[in-house]
C-alpha positions as CSV (number, residue, x, y, z in Angstrom):
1,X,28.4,-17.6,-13.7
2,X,25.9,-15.9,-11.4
3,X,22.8,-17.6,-10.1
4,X,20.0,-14.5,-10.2
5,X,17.0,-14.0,-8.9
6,X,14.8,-11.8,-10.9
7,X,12.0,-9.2,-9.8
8,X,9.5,-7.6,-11.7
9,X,5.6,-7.8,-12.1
10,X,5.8,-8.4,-15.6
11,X,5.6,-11.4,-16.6
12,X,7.0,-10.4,-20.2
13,X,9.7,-8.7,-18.5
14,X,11.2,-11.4,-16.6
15,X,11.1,-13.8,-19.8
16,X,13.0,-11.1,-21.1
17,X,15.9,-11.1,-18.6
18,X,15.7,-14.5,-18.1
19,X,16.2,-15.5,-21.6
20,X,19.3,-12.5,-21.4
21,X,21.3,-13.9,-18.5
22,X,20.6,-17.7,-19.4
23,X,22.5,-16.9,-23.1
24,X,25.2,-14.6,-21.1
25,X,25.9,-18.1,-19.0
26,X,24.3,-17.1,-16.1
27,X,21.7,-19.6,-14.0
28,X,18.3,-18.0,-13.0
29,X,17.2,-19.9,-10.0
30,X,13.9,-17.8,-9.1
31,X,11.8,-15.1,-10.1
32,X,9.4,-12.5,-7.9
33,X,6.5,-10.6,-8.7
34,X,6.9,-7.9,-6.4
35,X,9.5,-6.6,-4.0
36,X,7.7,-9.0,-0.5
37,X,8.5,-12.1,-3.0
38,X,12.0,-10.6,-3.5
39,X,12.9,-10.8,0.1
40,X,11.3,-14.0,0.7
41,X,13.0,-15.7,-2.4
42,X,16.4,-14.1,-1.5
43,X,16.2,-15.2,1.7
44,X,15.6,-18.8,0.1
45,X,17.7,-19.1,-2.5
46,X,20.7,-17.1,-2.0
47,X,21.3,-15.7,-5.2
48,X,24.4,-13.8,-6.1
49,X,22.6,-11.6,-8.3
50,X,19.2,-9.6,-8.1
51,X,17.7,-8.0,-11.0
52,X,15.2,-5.4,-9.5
53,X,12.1,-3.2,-10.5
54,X,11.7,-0.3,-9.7
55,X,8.1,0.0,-9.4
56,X,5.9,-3.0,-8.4
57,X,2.7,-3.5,-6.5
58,X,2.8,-4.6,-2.6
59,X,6.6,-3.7,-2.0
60,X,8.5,-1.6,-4.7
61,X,11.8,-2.0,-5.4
62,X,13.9,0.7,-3.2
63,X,12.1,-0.7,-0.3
64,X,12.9,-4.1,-0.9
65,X,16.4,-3.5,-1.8
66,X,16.8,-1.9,1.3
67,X,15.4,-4.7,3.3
68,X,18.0,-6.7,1.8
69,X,20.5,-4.6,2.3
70,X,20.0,-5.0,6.6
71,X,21.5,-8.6,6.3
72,X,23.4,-8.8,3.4
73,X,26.2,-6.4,1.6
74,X,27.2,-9.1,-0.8
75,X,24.6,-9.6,-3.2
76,X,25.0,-7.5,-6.2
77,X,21.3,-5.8,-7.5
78,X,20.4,-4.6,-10.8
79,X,17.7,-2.2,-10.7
80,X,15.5,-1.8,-13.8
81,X,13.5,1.3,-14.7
82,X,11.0,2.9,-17.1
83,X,12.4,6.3,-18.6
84,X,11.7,8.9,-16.6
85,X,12.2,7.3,-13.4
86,X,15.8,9.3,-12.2
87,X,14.6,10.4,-9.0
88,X,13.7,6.5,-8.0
89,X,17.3,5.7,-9.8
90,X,19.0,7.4,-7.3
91,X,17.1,6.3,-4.4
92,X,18.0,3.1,-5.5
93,X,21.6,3.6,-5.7
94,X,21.5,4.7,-2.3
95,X,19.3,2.2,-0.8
96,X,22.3,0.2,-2.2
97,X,21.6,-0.8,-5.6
98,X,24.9,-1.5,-7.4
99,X,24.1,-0.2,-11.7
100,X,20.7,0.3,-13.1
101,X,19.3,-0.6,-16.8
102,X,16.9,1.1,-18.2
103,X,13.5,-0.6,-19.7
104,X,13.6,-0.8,-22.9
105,X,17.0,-3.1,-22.4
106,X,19.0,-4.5,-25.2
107,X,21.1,-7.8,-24.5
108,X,24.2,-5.6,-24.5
109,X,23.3,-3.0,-21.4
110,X,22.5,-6.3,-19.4
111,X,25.4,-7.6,-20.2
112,X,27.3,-4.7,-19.3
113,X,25.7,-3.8,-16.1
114,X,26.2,-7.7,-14.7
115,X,29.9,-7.8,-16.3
116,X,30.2,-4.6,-14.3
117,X,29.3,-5.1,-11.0
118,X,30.4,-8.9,-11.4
């Protein structure tokens, strides 16, 4: 069991995951809006999962993965994109983004990706 943080600006979106990882037996212990939130809510509540978006007002994801990446190289992140979005994929990846799902998800890519990198 993972506890996860999850980012993304819509609201819809993060009900989504959430209700994903809570069936898979995971614990969500906060949610951001936007990559500034991320960082701040990483940095309180040391999850040992983020699930990211790609694109989100104030900081996007990349940027915020990176910034998380400067003190810590144990978290595992999950970045989620809209089709269309490879370039930013593999920016991610090398920001240090461990899988990526793509938006639409179905329960079984989520649960693939965290089994994965878990």
């Amino acid at each position: 069991m993972a506890k996860v943080l999850i980012t993304d600006d819509a609201a819809f979106m993060r009900m989504q995951l959430k209700d994903n990882l809570t069936k898979l037996g995971h614990e969500v212990v906060g949610e951001a809006e936007n990559g500034l939130d991320a960082i701040e809510k990483f940095n309180e509540l040391a999850p040992d999962l983020i699930t990211m978006d790609i694109t989100m007002p104030e900081m996007n994801g990349v940027e915020a993965v990176k910034e998380i990446r400067k003190n810590n190289l144990e978290v595992k992140v999950i970045m989620c994109s809209a089709m269309g979005q490879q370039g930013m994929v593999v920016e991610s990846i090398q920001a240090g983004a461990n899988d990526f799902i793509v938006k639409p998800f179905t329960p079984e890519r989520i649960k693939e990706a965290v089994d994965k990198i878990l």
